[in-house]
N, C-alpha and C positions, 0 to 999 in steps of 0.2 A: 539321817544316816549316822552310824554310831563310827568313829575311827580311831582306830589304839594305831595312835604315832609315835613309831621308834619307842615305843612301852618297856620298861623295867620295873620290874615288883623284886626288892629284896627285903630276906628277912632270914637273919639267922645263920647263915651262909645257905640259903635257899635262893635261887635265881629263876625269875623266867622275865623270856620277852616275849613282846606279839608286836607286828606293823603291817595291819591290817584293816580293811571297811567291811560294815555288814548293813544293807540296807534295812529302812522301817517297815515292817512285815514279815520280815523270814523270820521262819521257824528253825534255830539252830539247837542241836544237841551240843555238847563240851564235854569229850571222852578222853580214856587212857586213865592210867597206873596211878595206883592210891598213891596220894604223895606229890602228885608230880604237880599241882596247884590248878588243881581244877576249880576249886572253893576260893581257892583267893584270888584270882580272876575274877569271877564275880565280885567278890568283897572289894576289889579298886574298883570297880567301876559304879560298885553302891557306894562308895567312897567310907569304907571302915577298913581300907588299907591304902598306905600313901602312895603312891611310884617314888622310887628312885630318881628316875627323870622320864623323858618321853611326857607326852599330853593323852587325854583320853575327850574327847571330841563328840558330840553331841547336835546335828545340824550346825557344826561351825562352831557352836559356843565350847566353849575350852570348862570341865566341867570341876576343876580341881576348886575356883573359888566355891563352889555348894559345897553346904552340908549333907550330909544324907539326908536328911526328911526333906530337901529344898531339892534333888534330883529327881528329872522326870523319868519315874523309875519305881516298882513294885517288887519286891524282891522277898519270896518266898522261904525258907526252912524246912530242915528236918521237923522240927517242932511246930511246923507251920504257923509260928507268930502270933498264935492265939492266947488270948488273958485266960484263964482258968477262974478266975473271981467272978469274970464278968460273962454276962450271957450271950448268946450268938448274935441277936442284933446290937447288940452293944458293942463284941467285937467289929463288927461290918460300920458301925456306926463310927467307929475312930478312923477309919478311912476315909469319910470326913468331916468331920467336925475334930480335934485332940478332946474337948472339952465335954462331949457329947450333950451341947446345947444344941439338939438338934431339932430343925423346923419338921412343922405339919407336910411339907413336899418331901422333905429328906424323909421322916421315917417313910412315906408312901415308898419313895426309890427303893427303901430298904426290903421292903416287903416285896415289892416286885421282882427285886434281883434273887430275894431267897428263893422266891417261888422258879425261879427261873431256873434253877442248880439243884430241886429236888429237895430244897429243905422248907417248905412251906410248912405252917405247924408246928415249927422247932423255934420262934424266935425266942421263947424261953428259957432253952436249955442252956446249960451251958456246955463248956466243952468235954469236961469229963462225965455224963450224962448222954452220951453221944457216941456212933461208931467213928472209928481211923478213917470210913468214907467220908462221912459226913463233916469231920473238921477238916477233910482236904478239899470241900464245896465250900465251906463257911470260907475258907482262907480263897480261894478263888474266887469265891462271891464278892469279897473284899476287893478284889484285883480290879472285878470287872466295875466295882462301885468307883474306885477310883480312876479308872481309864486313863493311867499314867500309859504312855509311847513306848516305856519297854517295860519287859517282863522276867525278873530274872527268878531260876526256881534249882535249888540248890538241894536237889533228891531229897522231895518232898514228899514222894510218895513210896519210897525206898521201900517200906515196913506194910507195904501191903502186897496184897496176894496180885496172881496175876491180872484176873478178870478184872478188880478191882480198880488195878494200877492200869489198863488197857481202855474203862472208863472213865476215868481223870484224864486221862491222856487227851482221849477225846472232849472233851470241856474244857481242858487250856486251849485244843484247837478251836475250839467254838468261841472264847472267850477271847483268843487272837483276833478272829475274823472280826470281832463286834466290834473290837477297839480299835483295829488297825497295826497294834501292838509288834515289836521284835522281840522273840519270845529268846531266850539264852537256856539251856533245862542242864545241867550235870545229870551223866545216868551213868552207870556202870553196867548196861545193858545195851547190849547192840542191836536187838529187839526190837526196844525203843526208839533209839534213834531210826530205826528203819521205818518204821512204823509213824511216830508224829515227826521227824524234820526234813525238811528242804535240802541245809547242810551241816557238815559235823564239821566242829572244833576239833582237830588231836594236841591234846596238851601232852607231851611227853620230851623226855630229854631237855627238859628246861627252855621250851619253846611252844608257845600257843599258835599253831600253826594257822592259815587263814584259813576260811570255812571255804570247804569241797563238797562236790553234793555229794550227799549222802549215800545212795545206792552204789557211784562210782567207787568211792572211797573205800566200799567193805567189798563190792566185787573183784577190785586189784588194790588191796592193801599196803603203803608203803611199810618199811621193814620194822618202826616200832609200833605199829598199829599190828602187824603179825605176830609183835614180839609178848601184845597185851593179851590178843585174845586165843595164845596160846595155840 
């Protein structure tokens, strides 16, 4: 279980709180008004922003003493976090090894996970050699090689079209199911959230509200969730 206790993120005269649980497996969206820190929410909890005060919780363990690389935790990009030097199993391959000394079993994983996400054939290329689908596979392919507990993905697939972004959509659910994964997604699309999550975060008015399901939530909209989607 993931639990933002009595939570403050300040920065700037920017404020928001959350004091709220979300179990391991749901699939939560994190919506509302540019600005209102949908991204930095995630960013505490991948820990590349401090709290104020309040704890952020993780099966119990209090996660402020980790580093980011040391959180069990996979946290995606607009830029979906890919090297551009290096080539797509080389990307997949720092999800585990840093060093990419990697054994005769890892590269096999590696290969079976590409194949798995539709980029069989591609371990050569690199990123920009490649379509905006395909480095959103590689970067999920990564996720699913690491099989961290959660999944944070910080509109990652923003810059794609629809059909596109409606099949990623689908592969982070598949790649939930495989791991077990709480998946966190920011979208600016109510589409989306309608479509892959359980429940939505409304972050607005300086408050990351706890997660409602999803269909409830846009069927009778509370008044700043009316006020986003105009």
């Amino acid at each position: 279980m993931l639990r933002l206790e009595r939570l403050v993120l300040a920065q700037d005269g920017f404020r928001l709180t959350a004091d709220w649980a979300a179990e391991q497996g749901t699939k939560l969206a994190v919506i509302g008004p540019s600005g209102a820190g949908k991204s930095t929410l995630l960013s505490a909890i991948a820990g590349f922003v401090a709290p104020e005060s309040g704890r952020l919780l993780w099966q119990g363990q209090d996660l402020a003493c980790l580093a980011p690389g040391a959180r069990p935790l996979t946290i995606l990009f607009q830029d979906q976090n890919l090297f551009p030097h290096l080539t797509l199993a080389q990307n997949l391959g720092l999800g585990l090894r840093p060093d990419l000394r990697l054994s005769a079993e890892e590269r096999r994983r590696i290969e079976q996970v590409m194949e798995r996400v539709g980029l069989a054939g591609l371990a050569a290329r690199k990123p920009g050699q490649v379509s905006g689908g395909q480095i959103g596979r590689a970067a999920l392919a990564r996720a699913l090689l690491r099989a961290r507990p959660m999944l944070l993905l910080d509109e990652p697939f923003a810059a794609l079209g629809p059909a596109l972004k409606a099949e990623m959509l689908t592969l982070v659910a598949d790649v939930a199911a495989e791991t077990g994964a709480l998946v966190m997604m920011v979208t600016h699309d109510p589409k989306d959230a309608l479509a892959f999550a359980d429940r939505t975060i409304l972050v607005a008015d300086g408050v990351a509200r706890a997660p409602a399901g999803t269909a409830a939530l846009f069927a009778d909209p509370p008044a700043a969730l009316r006020a986003y989607l105009g």
